[in-house]
N, CA, C and O atoms as a GROMACS GRO file, in nm:
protein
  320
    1UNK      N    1   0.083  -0.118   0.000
    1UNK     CA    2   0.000   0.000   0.000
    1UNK      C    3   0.087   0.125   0.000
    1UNK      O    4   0.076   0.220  -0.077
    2UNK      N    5   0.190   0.106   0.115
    2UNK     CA    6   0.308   0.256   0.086
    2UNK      C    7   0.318   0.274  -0.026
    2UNK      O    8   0.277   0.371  -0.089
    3UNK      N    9   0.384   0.168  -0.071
    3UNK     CA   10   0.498   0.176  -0.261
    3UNK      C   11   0.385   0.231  -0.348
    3UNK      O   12   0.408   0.340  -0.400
    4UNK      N   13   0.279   0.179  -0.371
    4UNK     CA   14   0.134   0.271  -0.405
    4UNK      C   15   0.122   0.401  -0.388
    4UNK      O   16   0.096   0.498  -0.459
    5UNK      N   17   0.145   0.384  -0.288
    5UNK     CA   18   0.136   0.609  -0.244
    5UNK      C   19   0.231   0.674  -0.277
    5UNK      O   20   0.218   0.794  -0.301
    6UNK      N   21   0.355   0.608  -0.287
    6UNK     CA   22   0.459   0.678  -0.328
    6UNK      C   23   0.470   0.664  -0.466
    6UNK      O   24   0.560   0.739  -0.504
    7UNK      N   25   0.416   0.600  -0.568
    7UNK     CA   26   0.432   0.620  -0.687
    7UNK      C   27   0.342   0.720  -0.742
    7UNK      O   28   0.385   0.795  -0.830
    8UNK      N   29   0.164   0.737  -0.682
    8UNK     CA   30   0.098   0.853  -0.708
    8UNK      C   31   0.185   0.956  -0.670
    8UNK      O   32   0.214   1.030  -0.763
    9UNK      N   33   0.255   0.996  -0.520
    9UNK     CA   34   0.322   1.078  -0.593
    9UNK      C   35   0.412   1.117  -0.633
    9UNK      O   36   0.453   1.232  -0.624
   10UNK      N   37   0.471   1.007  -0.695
   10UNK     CA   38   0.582   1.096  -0.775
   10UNK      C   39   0.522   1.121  -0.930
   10UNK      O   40   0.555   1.216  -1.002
   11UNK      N   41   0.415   1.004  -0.970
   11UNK     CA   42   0.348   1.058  -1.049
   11UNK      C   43   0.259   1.185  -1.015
   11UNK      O   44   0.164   1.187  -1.093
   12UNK      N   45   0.257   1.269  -0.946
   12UNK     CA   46   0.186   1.400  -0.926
   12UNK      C   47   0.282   1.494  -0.929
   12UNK      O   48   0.257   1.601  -0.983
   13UNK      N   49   0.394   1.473  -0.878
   13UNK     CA   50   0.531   1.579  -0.921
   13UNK      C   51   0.591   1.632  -1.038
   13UNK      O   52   0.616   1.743  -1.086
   14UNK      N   53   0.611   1.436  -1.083
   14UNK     CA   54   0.629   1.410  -1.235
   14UNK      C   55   0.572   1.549  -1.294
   14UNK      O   56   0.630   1.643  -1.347
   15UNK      N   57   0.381   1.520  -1.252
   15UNK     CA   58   0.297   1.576  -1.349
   15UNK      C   59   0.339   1.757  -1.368
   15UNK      O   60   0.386   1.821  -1.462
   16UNK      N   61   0.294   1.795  -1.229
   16UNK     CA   62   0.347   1.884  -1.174
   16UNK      C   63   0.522   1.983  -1.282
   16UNK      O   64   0.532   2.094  -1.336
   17UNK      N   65   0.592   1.902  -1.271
   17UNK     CA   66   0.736   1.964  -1.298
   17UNK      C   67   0.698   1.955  -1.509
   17UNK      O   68   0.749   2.034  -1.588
   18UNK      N   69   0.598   1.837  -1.553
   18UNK     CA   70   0.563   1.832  -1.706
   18UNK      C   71   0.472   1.955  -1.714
   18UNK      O   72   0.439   1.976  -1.830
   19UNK      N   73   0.429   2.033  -1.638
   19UNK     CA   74   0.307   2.126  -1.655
   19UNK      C   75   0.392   2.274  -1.632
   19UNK      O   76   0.350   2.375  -1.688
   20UNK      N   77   0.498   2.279  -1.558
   20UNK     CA   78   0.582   2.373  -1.539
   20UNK      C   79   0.704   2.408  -1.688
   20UNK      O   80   0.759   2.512  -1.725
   21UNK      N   81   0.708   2.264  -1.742
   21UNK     CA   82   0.851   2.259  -1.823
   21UNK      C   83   0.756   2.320  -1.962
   21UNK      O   84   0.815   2.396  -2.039
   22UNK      N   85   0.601   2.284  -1.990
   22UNK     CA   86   0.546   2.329  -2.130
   22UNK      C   87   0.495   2.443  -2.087
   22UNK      O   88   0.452   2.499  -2.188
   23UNK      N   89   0.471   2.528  -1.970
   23UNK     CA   90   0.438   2.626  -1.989
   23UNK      C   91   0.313   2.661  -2.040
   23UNK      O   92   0.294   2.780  -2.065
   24UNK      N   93   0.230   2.585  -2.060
   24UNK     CA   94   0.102   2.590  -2.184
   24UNK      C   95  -0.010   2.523  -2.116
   24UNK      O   96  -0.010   2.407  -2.076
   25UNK      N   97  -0.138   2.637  -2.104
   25UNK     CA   98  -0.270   2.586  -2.013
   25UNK      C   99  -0.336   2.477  -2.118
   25UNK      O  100  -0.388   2.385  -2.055
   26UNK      N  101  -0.346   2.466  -2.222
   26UNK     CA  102  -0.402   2.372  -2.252
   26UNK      C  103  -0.338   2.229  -2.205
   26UNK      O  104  -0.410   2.139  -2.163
   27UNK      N  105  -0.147   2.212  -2.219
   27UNK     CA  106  -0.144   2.131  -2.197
   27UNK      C  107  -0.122   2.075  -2.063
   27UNK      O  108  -0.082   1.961  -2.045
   28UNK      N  109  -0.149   2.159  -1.972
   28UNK     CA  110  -0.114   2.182  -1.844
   28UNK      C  111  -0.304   2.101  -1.820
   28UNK      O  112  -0.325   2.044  -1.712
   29UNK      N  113  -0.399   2.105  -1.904
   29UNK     CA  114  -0.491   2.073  -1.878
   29UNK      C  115  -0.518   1.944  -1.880
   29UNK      O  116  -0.589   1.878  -1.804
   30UNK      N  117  -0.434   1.901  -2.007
   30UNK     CA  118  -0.440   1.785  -2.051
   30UNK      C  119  -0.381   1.677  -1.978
   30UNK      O  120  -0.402   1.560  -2.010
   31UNK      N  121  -0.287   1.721  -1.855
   31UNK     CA  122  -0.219   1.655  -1.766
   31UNK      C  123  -0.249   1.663  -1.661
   31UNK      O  124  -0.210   1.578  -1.581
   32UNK      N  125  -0.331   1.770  -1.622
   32UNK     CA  126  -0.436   1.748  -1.514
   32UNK      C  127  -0.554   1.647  -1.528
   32UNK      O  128  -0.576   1.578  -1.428
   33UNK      N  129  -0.642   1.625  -1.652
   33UNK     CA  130  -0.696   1.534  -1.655
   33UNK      C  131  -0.658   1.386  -1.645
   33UNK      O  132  -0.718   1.303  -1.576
   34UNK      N  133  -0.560   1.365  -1.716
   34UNK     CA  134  -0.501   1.214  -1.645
   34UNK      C  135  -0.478   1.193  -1.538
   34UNK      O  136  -0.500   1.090  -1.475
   35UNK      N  137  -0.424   1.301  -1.499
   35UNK     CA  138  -0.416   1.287  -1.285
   35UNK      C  139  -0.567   1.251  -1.265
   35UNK      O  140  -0.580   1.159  -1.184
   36UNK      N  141  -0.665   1.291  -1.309
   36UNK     CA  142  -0.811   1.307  -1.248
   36UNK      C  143  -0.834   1.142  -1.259
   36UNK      O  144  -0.867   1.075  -1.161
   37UNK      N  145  -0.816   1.094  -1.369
   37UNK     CA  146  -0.801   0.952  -1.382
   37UNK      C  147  -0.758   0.872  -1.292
   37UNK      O  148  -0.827   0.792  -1.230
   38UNK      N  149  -0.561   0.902  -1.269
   38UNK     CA  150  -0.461   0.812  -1.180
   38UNK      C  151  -0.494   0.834  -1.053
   38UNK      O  152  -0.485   0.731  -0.986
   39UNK      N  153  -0.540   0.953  -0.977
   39UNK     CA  154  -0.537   0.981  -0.850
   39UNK      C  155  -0.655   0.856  -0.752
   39UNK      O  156  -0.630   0.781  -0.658
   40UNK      N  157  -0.826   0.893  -0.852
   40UNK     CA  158  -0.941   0.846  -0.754
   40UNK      C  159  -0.876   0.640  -0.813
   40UNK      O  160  -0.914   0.553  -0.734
   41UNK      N  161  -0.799   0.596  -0.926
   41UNK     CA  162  -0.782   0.443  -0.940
   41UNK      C  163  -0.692   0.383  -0.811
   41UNK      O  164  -0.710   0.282  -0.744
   42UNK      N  165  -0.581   0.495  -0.802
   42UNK     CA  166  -0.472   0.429  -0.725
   42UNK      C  167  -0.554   0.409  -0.543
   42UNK      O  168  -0.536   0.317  -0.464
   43UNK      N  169  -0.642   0.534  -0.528
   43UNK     CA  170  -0.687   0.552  -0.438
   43UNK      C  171  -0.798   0.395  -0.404
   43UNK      O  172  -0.772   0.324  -0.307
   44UNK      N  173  -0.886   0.369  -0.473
   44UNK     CA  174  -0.976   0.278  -0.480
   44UNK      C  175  -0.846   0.119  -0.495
   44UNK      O  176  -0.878   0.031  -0.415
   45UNK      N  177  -0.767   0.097  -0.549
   45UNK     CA  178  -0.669  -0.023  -0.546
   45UNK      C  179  -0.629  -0.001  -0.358
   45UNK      O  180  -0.661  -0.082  -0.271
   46UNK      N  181  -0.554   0.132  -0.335
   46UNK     CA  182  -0.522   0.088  -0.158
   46UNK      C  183  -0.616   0.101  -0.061
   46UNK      O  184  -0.585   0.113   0.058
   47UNK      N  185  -0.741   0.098  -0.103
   47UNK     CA  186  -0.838   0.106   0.008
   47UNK      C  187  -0.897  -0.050  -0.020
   47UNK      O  188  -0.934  -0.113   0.080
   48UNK      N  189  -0.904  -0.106  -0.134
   48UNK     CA  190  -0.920  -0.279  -0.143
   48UNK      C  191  -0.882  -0.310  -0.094
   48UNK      O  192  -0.928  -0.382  -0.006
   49UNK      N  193  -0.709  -0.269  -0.117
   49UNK     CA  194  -0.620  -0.367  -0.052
   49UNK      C  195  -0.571  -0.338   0.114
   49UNK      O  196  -0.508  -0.420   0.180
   50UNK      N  197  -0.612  -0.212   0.159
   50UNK     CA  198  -0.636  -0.238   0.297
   50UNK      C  199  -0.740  -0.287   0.374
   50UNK      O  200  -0.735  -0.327   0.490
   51UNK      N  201  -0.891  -0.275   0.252
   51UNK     CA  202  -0.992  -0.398   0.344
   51UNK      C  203  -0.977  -0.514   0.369
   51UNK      O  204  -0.995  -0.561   0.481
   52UNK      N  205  -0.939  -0.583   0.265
   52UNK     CA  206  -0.884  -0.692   0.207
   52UNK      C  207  -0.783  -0.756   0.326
   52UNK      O  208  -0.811  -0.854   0.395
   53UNK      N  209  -0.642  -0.666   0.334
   53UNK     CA  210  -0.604  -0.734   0.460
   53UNK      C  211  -0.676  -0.729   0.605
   53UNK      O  212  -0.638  -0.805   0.694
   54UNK      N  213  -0.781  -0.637   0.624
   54UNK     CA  214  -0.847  -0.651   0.752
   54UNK      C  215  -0.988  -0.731   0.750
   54UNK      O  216  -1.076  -0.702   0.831
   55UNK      N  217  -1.005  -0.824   0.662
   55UNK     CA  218  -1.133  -0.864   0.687
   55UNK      C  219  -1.140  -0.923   0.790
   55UNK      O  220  -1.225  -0.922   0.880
   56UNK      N  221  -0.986  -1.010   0.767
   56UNK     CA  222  -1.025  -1.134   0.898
   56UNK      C  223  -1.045  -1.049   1.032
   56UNK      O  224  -1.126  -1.092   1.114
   57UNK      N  225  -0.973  -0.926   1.061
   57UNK     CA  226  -1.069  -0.890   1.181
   57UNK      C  227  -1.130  -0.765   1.190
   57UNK      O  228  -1.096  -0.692   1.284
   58UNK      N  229  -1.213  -0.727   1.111
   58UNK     CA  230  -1.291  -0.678   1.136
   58UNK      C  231  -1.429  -0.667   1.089
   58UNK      O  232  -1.453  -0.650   0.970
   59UNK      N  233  -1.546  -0.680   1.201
   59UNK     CA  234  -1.677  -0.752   1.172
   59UNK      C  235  -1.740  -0.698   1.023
   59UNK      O  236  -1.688  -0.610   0.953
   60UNK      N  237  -1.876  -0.777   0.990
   60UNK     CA  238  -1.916  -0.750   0.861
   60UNK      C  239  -1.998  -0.570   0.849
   60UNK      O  240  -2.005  -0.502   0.746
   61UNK      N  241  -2.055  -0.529   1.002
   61UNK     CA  242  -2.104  -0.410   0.985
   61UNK      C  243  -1.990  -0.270   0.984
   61UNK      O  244  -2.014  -0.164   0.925
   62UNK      N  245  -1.868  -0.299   1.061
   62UNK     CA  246  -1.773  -0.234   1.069
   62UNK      C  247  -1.729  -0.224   0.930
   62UNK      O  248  -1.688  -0.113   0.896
   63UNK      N  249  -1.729  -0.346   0.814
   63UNK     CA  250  -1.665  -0.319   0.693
   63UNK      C  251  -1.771  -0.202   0.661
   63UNK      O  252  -1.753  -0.081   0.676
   64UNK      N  253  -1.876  -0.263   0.617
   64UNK     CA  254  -1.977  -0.182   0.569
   64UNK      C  255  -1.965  -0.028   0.623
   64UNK      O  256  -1.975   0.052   0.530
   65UNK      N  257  -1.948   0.020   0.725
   65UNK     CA  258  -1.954   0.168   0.756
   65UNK      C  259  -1.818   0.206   0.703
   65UNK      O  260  -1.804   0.326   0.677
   66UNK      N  261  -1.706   0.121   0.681
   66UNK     CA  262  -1.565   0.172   0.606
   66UNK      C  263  -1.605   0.202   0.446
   66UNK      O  264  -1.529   0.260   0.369
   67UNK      N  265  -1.722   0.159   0.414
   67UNK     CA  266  -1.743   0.122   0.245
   67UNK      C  267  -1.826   0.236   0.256
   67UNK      O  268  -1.822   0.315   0.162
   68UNK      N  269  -1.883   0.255   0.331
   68UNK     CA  270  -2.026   0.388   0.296
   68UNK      C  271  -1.897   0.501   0.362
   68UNK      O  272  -1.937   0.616   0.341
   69UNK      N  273  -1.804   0.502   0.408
   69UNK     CA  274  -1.759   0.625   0.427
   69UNK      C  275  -1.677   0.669   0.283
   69UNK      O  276  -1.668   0.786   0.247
   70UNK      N  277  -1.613   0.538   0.197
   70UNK     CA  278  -1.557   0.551   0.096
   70UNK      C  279  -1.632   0.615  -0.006
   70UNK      O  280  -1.578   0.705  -0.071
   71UNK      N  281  -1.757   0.578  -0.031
   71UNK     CA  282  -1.884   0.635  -0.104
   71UNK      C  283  -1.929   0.765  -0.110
   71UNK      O  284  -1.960   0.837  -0.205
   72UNK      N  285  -1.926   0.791   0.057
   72UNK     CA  286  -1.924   0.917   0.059
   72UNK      C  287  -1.851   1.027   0.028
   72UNK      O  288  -1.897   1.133  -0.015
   73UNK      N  289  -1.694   0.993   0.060
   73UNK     CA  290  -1.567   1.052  -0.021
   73UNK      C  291  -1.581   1.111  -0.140
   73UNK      O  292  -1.573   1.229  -0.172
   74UNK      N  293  -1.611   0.968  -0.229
   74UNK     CA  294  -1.616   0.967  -0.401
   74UNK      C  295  -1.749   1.076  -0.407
   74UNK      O  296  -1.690   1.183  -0.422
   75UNK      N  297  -1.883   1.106  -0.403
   75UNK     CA  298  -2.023   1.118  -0.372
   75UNK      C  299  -1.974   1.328  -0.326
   75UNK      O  300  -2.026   1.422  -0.385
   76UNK      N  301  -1.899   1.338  -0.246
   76UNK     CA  302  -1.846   1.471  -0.205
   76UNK      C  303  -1.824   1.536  -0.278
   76UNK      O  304  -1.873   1.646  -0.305
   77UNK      N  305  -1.663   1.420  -0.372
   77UNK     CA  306  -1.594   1.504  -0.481
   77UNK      C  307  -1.655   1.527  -0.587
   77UNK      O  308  -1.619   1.624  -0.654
   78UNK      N  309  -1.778   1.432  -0.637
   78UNK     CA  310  -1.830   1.479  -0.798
   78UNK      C  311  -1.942   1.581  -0.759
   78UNK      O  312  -1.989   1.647  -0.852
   79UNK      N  313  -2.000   1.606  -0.606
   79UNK     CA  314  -2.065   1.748  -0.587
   79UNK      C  315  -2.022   1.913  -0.596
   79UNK      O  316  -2.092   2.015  -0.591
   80UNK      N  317  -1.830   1.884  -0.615
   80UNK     CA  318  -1.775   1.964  -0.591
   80UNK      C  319  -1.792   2.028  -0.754
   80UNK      O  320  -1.739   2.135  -0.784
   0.00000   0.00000   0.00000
């Protein structure tokens, strides 16, 4: 799950230092939208894979309120 977080960001720096080097809002746009892509995938892969290692202990309603808080997250950002 770390090595995960640390590759978003260096892919966000990456992006970051490619949006600085062209100088150019369109393409500065165009590299913001793929972040919009990489950011909510990588996010949804380490939250699997941290349920995933806690099933065995933790009960079936406890998952469930971890899953409706995730929902709500995602549910926030497309109100924004």
């Amino acid at each position: 799950m770390g090595l995960l977080r640390l590759l978003s960001g260096m892919i966000e720096i990456s992006a970051g230092l490619l949006m600085i080097y062209f100088q150019n809002v369109e393409t500065a746009l165009k590299i913001n939208a793929t972040l919009a892509l990489i950011g909510p995938t990588i996010m949804i892969v380490v939250t699997s894979l941290g349920l995933i290692g806690i099933a065995g202990n933790v009960s079936l309603e406890k998952m469930l309120t971890i899953l409706c808080g995730v929902a709500l997250i995602f549910y926030g950002i497309n109100k924004m």
